[in-house]
N, C-alpha and C positions, 0 to 999 in steps of 0.2 A: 504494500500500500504506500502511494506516494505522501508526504506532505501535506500537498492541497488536499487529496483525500481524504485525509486523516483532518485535518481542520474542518471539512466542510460536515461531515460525520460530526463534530462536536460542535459544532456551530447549531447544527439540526436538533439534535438533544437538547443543548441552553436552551431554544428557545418553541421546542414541541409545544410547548402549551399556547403557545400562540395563535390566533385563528390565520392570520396573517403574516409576512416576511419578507424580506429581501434576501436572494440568495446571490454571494459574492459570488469571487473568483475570476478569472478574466471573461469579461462579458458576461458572467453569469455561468457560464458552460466550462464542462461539458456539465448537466445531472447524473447523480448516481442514484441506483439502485429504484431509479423511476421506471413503469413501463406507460408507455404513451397508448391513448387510448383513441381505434381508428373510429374513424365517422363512417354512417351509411347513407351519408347523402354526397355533402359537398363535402370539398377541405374545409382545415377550418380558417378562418381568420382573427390575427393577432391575438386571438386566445387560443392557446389547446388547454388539452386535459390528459390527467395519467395519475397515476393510482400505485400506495404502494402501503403495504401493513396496513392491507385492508382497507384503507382511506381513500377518497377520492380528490383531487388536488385540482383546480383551474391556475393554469401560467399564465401571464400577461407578460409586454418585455415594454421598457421605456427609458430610452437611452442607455443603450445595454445593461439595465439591469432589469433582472428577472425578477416580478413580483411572484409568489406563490399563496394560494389559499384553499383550504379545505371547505371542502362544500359537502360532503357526505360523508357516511361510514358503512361502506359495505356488510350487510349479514351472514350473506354465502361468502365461503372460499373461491373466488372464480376460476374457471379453466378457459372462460372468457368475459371482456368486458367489450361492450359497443358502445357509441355515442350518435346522436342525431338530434342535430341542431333545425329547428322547425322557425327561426326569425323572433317568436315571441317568447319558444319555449325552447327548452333542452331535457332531451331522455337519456338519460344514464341506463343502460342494459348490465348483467353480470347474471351467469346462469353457470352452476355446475350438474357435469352429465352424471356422475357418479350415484349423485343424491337425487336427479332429477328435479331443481327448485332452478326458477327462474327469478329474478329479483329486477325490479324496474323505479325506479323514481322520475317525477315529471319535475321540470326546477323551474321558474318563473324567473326573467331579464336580472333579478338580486339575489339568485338563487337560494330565493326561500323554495322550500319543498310545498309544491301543490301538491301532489299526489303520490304515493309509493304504494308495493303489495308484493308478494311472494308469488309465482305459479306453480304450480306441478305439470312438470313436465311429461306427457306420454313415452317419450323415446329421446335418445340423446340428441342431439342440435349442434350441428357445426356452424351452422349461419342464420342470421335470422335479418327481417327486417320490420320496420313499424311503420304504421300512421295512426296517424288519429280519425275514431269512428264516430259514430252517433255517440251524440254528449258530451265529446271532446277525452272519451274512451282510445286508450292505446288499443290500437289492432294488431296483429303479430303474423307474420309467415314467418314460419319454423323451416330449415333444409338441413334434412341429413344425410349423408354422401358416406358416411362409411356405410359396411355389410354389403349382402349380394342384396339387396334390397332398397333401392334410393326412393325417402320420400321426401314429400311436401306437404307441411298442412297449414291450413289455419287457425288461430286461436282469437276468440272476442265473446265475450258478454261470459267469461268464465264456461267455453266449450270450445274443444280443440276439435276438428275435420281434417282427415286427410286427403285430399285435389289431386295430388300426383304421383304413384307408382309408379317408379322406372329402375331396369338394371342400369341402364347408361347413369354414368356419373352427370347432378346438376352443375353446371360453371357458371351461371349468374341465374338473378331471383330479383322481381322485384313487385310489391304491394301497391296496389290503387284500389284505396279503400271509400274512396270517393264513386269510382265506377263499379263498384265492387268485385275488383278485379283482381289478377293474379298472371305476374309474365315469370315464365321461368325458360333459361336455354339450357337444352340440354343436347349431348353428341356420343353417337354410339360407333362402332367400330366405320357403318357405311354411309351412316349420313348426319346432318344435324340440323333441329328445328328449332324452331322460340313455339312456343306452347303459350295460350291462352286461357286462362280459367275467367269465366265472367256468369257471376250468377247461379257458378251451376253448371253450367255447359263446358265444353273444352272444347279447343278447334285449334289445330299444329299446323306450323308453317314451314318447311323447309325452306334451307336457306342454302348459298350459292358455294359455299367453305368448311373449312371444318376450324372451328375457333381454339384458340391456345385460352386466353382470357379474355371477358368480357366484362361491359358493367351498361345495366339499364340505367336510362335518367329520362326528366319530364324537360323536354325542350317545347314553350309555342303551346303547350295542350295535347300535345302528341310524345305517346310514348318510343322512346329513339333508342338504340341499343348501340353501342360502340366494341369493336373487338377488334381481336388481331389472331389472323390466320394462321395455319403453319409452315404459310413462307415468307411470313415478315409482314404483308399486309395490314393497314389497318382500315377497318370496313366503319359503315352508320350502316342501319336498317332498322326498318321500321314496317308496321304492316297500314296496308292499304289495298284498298279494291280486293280486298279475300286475297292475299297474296304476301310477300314478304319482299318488299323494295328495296334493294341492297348497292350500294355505293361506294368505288374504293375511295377514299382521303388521302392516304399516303402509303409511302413502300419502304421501307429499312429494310435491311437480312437482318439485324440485328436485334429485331424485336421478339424476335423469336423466344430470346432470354427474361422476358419481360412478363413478371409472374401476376402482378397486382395494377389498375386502371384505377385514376386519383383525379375528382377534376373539381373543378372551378368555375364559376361562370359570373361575371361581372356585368352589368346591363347585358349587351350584345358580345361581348367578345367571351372566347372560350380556352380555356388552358387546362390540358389535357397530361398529368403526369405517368408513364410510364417507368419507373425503375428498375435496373436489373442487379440486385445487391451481387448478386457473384461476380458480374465484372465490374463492379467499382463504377459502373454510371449510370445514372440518369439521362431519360429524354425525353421532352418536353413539347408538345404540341400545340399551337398557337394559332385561333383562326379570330380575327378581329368582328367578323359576322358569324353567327351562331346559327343562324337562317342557312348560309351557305357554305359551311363549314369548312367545304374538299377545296377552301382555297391557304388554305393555313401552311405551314413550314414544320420540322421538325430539329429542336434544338438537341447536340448532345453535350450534357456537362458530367466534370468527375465528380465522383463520392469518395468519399473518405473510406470506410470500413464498418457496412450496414449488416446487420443479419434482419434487420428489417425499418423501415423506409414510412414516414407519414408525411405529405406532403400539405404545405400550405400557406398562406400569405400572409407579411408583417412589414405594414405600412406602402402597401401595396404590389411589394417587390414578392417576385418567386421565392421560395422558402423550402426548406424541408428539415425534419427530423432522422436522425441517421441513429438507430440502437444499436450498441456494438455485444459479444458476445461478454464483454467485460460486465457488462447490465450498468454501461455509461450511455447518455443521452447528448449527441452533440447537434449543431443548429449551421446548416449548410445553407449558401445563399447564392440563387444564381448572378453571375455577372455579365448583365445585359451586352456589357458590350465587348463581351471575350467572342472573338473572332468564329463565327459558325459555318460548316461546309453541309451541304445538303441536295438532294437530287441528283445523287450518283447515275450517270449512267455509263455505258458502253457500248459499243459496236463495231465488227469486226469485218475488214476489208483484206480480201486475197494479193498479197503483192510476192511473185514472183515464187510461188509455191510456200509463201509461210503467212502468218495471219498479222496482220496491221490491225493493232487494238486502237481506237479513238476513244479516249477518256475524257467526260464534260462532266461538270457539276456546278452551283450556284452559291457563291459565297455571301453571308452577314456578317454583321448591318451591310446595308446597300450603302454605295456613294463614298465607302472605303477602298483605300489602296492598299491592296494583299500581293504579297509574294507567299511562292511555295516552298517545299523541302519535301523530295519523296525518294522511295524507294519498291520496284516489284522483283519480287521473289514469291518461292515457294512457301514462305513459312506461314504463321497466321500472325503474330506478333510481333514483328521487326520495328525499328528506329529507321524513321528516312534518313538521310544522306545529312552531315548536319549545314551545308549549304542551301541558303533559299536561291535558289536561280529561275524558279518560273515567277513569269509576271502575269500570265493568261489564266483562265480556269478551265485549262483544258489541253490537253498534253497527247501523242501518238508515242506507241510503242512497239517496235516489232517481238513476236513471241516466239517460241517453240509451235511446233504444229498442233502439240496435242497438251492437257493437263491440264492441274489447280494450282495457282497463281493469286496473289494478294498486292494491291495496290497499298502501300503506308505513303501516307500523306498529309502533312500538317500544316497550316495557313499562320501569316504572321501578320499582323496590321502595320505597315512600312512605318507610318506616324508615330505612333502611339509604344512601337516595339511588342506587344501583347502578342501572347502565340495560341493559339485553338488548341483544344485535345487534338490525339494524333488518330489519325483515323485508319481504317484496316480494312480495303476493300476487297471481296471476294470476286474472283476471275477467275470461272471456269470452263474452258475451252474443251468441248469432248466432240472432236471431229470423228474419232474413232469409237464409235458407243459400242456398246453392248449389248447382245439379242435380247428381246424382252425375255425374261423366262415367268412361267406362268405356272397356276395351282386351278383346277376346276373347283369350285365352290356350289353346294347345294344338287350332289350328283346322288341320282337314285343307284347308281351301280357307277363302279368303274370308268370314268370314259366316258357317261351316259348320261342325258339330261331327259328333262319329260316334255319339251317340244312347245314350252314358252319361252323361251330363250336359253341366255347361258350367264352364269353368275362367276365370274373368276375373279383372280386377287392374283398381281404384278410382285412374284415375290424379289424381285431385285427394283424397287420401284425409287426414282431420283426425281429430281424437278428436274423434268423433263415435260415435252407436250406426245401426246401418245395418241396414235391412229388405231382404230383397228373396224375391220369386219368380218360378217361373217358369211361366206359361199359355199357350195358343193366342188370347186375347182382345187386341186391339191397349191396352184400359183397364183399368186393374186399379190398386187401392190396397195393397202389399204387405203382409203384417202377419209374416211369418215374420223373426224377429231372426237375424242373421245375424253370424259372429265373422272379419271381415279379417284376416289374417298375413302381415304387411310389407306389406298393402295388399292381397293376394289374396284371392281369395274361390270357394269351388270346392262348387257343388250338386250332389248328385247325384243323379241319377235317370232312369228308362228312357222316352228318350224315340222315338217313332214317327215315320218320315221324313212330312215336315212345315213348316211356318213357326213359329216360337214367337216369345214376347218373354221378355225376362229385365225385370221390374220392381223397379226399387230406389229408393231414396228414405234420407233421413238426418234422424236426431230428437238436436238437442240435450238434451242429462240435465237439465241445471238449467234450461230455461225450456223444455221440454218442444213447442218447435216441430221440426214437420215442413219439411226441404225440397220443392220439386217433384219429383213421380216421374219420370225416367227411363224410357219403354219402350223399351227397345233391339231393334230385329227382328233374326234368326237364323234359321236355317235344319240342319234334321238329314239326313243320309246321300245326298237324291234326289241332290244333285247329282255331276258328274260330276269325271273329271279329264284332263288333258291327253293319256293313254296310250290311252284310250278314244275320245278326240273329235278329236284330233290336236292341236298344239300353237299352231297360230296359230287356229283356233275355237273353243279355248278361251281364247286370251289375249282374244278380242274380246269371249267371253260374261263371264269377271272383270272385265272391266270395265265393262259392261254393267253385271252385278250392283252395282258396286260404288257403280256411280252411282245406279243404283235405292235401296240403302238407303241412302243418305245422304241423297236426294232425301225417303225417306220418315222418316227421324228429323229429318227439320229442317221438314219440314212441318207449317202451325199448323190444321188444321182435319180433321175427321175424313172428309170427303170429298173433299181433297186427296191423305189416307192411302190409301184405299177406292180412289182412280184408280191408284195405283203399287202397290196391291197386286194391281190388277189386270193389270197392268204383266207384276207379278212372277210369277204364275200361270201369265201364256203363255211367260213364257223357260224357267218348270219345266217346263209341257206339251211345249215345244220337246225340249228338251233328251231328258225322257226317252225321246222317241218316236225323238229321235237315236241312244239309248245300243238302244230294242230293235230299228232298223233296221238297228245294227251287228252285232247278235247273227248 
């Protein structure tokens, strides 16, 4: 224990009994042994809250010093605490699963306690959210995500219902108790929908992605969902016309790391905090219209050393809380005018048999003179060059023909000397792809579907873009674009007992090559099954079969193909003559 530690520990003691204080040390920070307590609505502004020996604490900060003052005294032990600031009011949540007791307090602008109560909880609660009902009653959605059993219920007027059954895991939730409603997203191995409960009813939406994180908010009178895909995307959606209206806003790879969605919303303008504590940064999305959000930028700043991340605003400026594993609480502030890079792109030009990379992107503030420092290699983490020598935003490089490859690159503002974080761009060039290789999903037999289509899953599946159909021709170049979900991929169509192939093949975006197609052979309804044929000739005909097509997908010549499918012909002839000698 350091010093300051050690003093600010007896400094706390002297004067516990106090309802209020000034907590020293530089600027106040870092806090110890505090945990910060998140909101489920907005951030918060220039006050948070955090809780510790059972108490619950409001921070204010004025002229770097930090006021602190208790405002409650928790009953339960929590295993969580929430907050949600309502403008006139604030709900302090705290619920242990162990004991099943929920515990809630409503606080008034002086935080006198208007209302508290204990619940009993049905089942344990990973998340929950509130409004306020009839009478100015908390209302509660409950979501529990552990077990092979995910629900969703509601609790008000002391009776809890449960709305939503699901194996798939919930990734956002959120209460309109006003419409009397209920949005939850939820993604299962193939696809993923926002689900509605209103009233009683349910009605599911599919949506165009498959989300990492998301978080619902009330934009306008219209419920609007924000996420981020899992290729960095980040989407709005919302429903309308019976349908789910989906929008990209912006693209990072980087977002991918980005566990928790934090926002802000100021008249019109919108600030959007993503944090990635494992890699030490934050990034920060910015639309000054909230109407038209996909005009915004995406800032990235460093962190210090979070295991978890509360973001929010003090005296107007970006903000955040940074809890380290030390269970120290430090106070992180963005700096507006630290030099930002944004809108990475690339595009790759054939010169002389090797690939011409074209590198653009868009630098902040605008109306500043930026020099560069880079460097590309294979690594993910390198140091550019420590010279600035570009003066453009936008640089060519010649590459290797084929591979993964990283742009580092860091901006300097010529005036001011200030440098940007360093940035780490991914480039990867696969001229030379890989055969798609493929799993049949949802097969009555071996090899065999029942002639609604065909359900498979890309088991070597990349960001890549992927063709595929489906014919009776052993050759075929697929041209139909095709959209994998978690790697699945499901055609449909009516197909007539038969041999078919499913042809697929994969086109890199930025250097615009095709892998090799794939014909995978299949077969619809002729064949038989064990109850019809008896059970040991049919184990001998599956295996039979099984060897035939593997015989014939690994086969290099079309008259190698042409002898095992002739193969295959007599064991269908067989066979059927078996199933109408049974009749």
């Amino acid at each position: 224990m350091t010093k300051l530690q050690f003093l600010v520990i007896l400094i706390y003691v002297f004067f516990s009994s106090e309802m209020v204080k000034g907590i020293s040390g530089a600027q106040g920070w870092p806090l110890y042994d505090t945990k910060i307590i998140k909101s489920g609505i907005f951030c918060w502004e220039d006050t948070f809250y955090g809780y510790k020996g059972g108490d619950v604490f409001s921070y204010t900060t004025d002229s770097g010093k930090i006021t602190e003052k208790k405002i409650y005294s928790l009953t339960v032990n929590p295993d969580h605490v929430k907050m949600f600031p309502f403008g006139d009011a604030l709900i302090i949540t705290a619920w242990n699963n162990q004991k099943r007791k929920l515990e809630y307090a409503v606080f008034d602008k002086s935080y006198g306690v208007v209302e508290k109560d204990m619940i009993a909880l049905d089942d344990a609660t990973d998340d929950l959210d509130i409004r306020f009902g009839q009478g100015r009653r908390p209302a509660f959605l409950f979501v529990k995500n552990s077990g092979n059993q995910k629900r969703v219920s509601i609790w008000f007027d002391e009776r809890q219902q449960t709305i939503f059954l699901e194996s798939a895991p919930f990734i956002a939730s959120f209460l309109d108790w006003s419409t009397l409603s209920a949005y939850v997203l939820a993604r299962s191995a193939m696809k993923s929908y926002i689900r509605l409960w209103q009233k009683g009813l349910v009605e599911s939406y599919e949506i165009p992605f498959l989300p990492l994180v998301a978080r619902f908010i009330l934009i306008n009178n219209q419920i609007t969902m924000l996420a981020i895909d899992i290729r960095g995307n980040l989407w709005q959606v919302y429903i309308a016309q019976n349908k789910a209206i989906a929008s990209k806003l912006s693209s990072l790879p980087a977002l991918v790391y980005v566990k928790q969605l934090d926002l802000y919303i100021k008249e019109n303008s919108m600030t959007l905090f993503m944090p990635t504590p494992d890699r030490k940064k934050i990034y920060i999305y910015k639309s000054s219209d909230i109407r038209r959000p996909d005009g915004g930028i995406i800032e990235e700043r460093p962190m210090i050393d979070a295991n978890d991340v509360v973001p929010g605003q003090i005296a107007n400026q970006n903000v955040w809380l940074e809890s380290s594993a030390a269970k120290q609480v430090y106070l992180n502030r963005e700096n507006e005018n630290m030099p930002t890079l944004n809108n990475f792109d690339w595009i790759v030009n054939m010169k002389n048999g090797y690939p011409e990379v074209l590198f653009t992107w868009k630098s902040f503030p605008q109306n500043k003179n930026f020099q560069y420092r880079y460097i590309i290699d294979g690594k993910e983490n390198s140091p550019p060059l420590p010279e600035y020598r570009l003066n453009e935003n936008r640089l060519t490089a010649r590459l290797p023909s084929d591979g993964n490859f990283y742009l580092h690159i860091q901006s300097m503002d010529v005036v001011a000397g200030q440098e940007s974080v360093i940035y780490h761009i991914p480039v990867f060039l696969k001229f030379s792809l890989k055969t798609p290789e493929i799993s049949m999903l949802d097969e009555i037999s071996p090899n065999v579907v029942s002639g609604n289509g065909v359900h498979f899953s890309v088991n070597n599946i990349a960001p890549l873009e992927y063709y595929a159909e489906i014919t009776n021709t052993p050759e075929y170049e697929p041209r139909e674009k095709v959209y994998p979900m978690a790697g699945e991929i499901q055609i449909n169509m009516n197909l007539k007992p038969g041999r078919y192939y499913i042809h697929i093949r994969s086109k890199d975006i930025k250097t615009g090559g095709y892998s090799p197609t794939l014909h995978y052979l299949f077969f619809c309804q002729f064949y038989t099954t064990e109850f019809s044929l008896g059970a040991s000739d049919f184990n001998k005909d599956i295996g039979r079969l099984k060897i035939l097509i593997k015989q014939y997908n690994d086969a290099k010549s079309l008259d190698e193909k042409d002898k095992i499918l002739k193969e295959l012909e007599y064991l269908k002839n067989s066979l059927e003559q078996e199933i109408s000698n049974s009749k």
